[in-house]
Each structure stands twice: as structure tokens, then as C-alpha cells.
N, C-alpha and C positions, 0 to 999 in steps of 0.2 A: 429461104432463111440464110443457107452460107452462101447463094451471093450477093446479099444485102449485107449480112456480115463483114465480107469479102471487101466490099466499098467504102463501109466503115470504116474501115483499118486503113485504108489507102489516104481518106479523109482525113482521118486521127494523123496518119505518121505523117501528109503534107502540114497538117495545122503545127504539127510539133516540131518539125526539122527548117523550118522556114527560117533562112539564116542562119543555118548551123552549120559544122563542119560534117563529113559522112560519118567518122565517131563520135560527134558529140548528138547529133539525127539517131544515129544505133544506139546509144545510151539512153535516151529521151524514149523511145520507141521501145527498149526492151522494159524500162519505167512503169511503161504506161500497160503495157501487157501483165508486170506483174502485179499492177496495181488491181487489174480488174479479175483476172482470175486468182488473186489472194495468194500465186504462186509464188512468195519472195522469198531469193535466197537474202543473205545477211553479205553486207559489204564488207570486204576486207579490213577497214577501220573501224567495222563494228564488232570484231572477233577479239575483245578484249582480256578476254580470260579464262585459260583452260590448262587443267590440270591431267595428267601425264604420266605420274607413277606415284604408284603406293605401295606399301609394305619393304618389308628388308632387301634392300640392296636393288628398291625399285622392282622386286618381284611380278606387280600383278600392273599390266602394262597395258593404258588407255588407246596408243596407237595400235593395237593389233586388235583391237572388236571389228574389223574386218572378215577375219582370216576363219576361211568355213572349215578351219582343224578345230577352233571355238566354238561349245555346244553353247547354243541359244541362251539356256540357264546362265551361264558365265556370261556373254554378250549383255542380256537384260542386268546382272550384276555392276559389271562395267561402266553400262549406259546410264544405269540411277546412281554410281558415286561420280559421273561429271557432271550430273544434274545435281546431285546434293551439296558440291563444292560452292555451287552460284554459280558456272561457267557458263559460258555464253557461245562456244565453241566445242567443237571436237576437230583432234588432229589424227589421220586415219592414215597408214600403210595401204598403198596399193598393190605393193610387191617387197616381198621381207624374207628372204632366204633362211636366215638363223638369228634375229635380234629377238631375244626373249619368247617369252611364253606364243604356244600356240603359232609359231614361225613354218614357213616354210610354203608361202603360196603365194602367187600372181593371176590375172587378170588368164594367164594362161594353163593356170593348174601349177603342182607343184613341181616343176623343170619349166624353164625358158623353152617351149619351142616354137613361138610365133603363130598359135593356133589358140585363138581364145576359147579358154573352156566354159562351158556354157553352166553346167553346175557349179563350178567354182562362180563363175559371176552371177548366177541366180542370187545366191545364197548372198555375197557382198551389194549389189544393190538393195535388197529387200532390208539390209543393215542402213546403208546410206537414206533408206526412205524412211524409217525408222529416227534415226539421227533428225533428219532434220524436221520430220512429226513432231518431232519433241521440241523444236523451237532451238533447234542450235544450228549456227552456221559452223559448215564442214572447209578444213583444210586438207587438201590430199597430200601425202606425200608417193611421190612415186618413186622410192628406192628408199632400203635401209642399211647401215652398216652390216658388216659379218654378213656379206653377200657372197663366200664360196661363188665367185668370179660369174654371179646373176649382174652386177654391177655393168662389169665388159662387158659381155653380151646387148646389154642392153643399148651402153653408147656405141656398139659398133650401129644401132640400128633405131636411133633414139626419133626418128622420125616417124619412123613405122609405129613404133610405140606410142607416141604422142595420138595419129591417125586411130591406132585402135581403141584408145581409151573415149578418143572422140567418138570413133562410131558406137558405141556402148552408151551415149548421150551421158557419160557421169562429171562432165565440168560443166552441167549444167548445177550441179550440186554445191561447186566449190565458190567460196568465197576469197581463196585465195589456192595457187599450186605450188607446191615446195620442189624443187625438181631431186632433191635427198638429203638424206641424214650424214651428215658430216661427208662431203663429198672431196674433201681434199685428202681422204685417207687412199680412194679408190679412181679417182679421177685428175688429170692433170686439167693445168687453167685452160685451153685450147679449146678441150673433151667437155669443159663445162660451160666454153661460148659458144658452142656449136651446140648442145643439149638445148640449152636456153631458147637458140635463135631456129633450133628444131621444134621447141614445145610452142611458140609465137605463131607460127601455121597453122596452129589444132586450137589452141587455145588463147582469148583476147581478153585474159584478164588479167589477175599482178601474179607475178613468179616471184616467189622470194630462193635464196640460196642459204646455206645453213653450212657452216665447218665447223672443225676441234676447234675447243677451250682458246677463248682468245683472241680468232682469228676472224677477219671480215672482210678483206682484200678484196676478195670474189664478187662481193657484193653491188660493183660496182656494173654486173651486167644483169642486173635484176632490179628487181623495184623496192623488196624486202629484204632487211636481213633477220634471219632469224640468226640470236647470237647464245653462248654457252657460254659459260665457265666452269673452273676447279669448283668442286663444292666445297663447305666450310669457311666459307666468307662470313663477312659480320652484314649486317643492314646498310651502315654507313660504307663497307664497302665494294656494297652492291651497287648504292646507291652512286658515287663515286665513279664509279667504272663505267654505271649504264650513262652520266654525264660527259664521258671521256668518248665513249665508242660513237653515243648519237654526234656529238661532235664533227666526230671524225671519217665516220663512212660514209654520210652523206645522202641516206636513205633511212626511210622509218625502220624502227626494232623493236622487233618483239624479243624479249628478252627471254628465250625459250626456256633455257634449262640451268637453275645457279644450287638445283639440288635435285637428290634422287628420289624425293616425297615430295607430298606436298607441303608449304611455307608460307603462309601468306601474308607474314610480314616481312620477308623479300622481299616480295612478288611488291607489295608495297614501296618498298624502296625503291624499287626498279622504275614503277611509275613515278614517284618522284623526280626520277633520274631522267624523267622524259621517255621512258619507252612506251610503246602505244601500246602492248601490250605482253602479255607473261606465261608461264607455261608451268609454272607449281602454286597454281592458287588452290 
């Protein structure tokens, strides 16, 4: 039976790659496997809308239902108000020193030492299996701000990083990989084409780049911008801005974060404005 199996596949991927490029054969090929075993993650352009924070001052924070300092009770909380918003997405911390609630853990436990922890990552994949059970496609982020210098660390060795998260199989999960959360606070332009052109080795699908209020420069060594603003903007000048920036960077935008709650008639605006997709729905 698997080596009858075995020839099928060989069969299937000659009939499918026939005139293709060796990426457009691997795409066609990894299609057809999800098609049959029902395993499909959500494509990057289908990750339209996910909401991100709620409560005062952005309090109770959707990127950290990762982080095994979070009892399950809170996680399951979490995970049914991005399900109750309509979101079709979840954006998850892979490594978060000090951003918000329940902070302070990596793929490696909580300190960088280059040794994956195995109970820390039990507990976040069984979360990512979880997520996408529920019919959401997962965005990773791998870094957060208020990184107490996990940030450095990490691009002194962002290769190694990339490798380990690979061999953990978890960008089989992701629809799309952020390489962090405002990365021009902690990282120079150089530290963030080398990160990029490091996570391209481990990973072959879209990198987006994310900085402070305004800014999207960076963008042009990724595929995504995930873009921010000040909050306290109006509709029209949400709407306004996301026409100015898709403009001008030259790459899709998800218009991640224009408040500290949810809004969804920004988030509205924003589509208007042409971003494919938003981050306070």
C-alpha cells in the first residue's frame, strides 16, 4: 500500500509540474497534498481579518495566546473573542520578552539560550493546533518589542533561529511570517536584510516587516507590509492614509494596528483604502 502510494505521488506531481517552474511544480504539488489529506493551511491573502487587542489600554492581548505563562482557561478566552469578532486569522508571538500580558517566553523557554525547550514548545504547538482546528490561518511573529536585548541576541543568530523553528515543523502552520513587531526600534536596516535573507533558508513563503507609526521604508525587502499608526484618527483618515501608503511602498498592507481595541469601522476604512487586510476588526 505505501509503495503503491509512493507512485502515485510521483505520478500526481509528474502530471502536475509538467511545464512548470521548480516553484510553481512545489506549489501545485504542495495543493494537491492539501487537498487530499483536508490539511490546508489559509493563504496569506486569505488572512483578512484579525483583531488584536481589547480592553483598556489594549490590556488583554490576542498575540500572546501562545505563551505557556497563559493558563489554558485564558488561551480558550482568547481564542473564542477572535472567533467571535468574524476573524479569519490569528497573529501569535513566537518569542516576547516583556510586550504585555503573560510575556516572557520563546521557543527556547524563558531566556534565549539556543536550546529548545521542549515543555515550553509542547504546550505552544498544541495552541497552534488548536488555532488552526478552529478554521483560522496563523501568522507568526517571531520577536516582540520591549525585548530586554532577546531582540540582539536573536539577529546575532537569526539563522539558527529561523533552522530551529524549522525543525519544530511550525511554518507549516503559518500563512504568512512577520520577522517582528516594530523592528526599527531594535534593529538597524542591514540587521533587518540579513534577518529576512536568513528566515528565506527555513522558510518559502511571504515575510512581511512591520515598524513604528508611519513608517514602511523596510518594506521593500519583504513581501508584506504590516503598517501602524497614531491612534485617534477619523475613518476618512484612515482611509486616506491606507490610499497614500498602498501607494507608495509598493507591496500589499495589511493595515495592522490604527487602535488599541477593536474598530471595525476603520478597519473598514482601511479596506476601502485598499489594504488587503486589518488588525482591529
Amino acid at each position: 500500500m505505501i509503495i503503491t502510494g509512493f507512485f502515485v505521488l510521483i505520478l500526481v506531481a509528474a502530471a502536475l509540474t509538467a511545464g512548470c517552474t521548480f516553484k510553481e511544480g512545489k506549489e501545485k504539488i504542495e495543493e494537491k497534498i492539501e487537498e487530499i489529506t483536508g490539511d490546508k493551511t489559509k493563504k496569506w491573502n486569505e488572512c483578512k481579518k484579525s483583531s488584536n487587542w481589547t480592553g483598556k489600554n489594549a490590556a488583554k492581548r490576542m498575540m500572546n495566546i501562545l505563551s505557556p505563562n497563559m493558563p489554558d482557561s485564558v488561551f480558550n478566552d482568547r481564542l473564542n473573542f477572535i472567533k467571535s469578532r468574524g476573524c479569519d486569522h490569528a497573529n501569535v508571538f513566537v518569542c516576547n520578552k516583556g510586550d504585555g500580558e503573560y510575556a516572557g517566553y520563546s521557543i527556547y523557554g524563558n531566556s534565549i539560550t539556543w536550546i529548545i525547550n521542549k515543555n515550553f514548545c509542547n504546550v505552544m504547538e498544541k495552541r497552534l493546533k488548536k488555532i488552526k482546528d478552529a478554521g483560522l490561518g496563523i501568522i507568526l511573529w517571531l520577536a516582540a518589542d520591549d525585548d530586554g536585548g532577546w531582540n540582539k541576541t536573536l539577529a546575532s543568530h537569526f539563522d539558527d533561529y529561523a533552522k530551529d523553528i524549522k525543525s519544530l515543523g511550525w511554518f507549516k502552520y503559518a500563512s504568512a511570517v512577520v520577522i517582528g513587531l516594530e523592528i526599527d526600534e531594535y534593529w538597524t536596516a542591514s540587521q533587518v536584510t540579513a534577518n529576512v535573507a536568513a528566515l528565506r533558508k527555513s522558510y518559502s513563503g511571504k515575510i512581511g516587516v512591520h515598524m513604528t507609526s508611519g513608517k514602511w521604508d523596510w518594506a521593500k525587502v519583504a513581501d508584506i507590509l504590516f503598517y501602524q499608526t497614531n491612534p485617534g484618527k477619523s475613518a476618512a483618515q484612515i482611509e486616506s492614509e491606507t490610499k497614500n501608503v498602498v501607494a507608495k511602498c509598493g507591496k500589499p498592507v495589511c493595515f495592522f494596528e490604527m487602535e488599541r481595541n477593536e474598530n471595525r469601522s476603520l478597519c473598514e476604512a482601511a479596506f476601502r483604502g485598499g489594504a488587503y487586510s486589518v488588525g482591529n476588526w
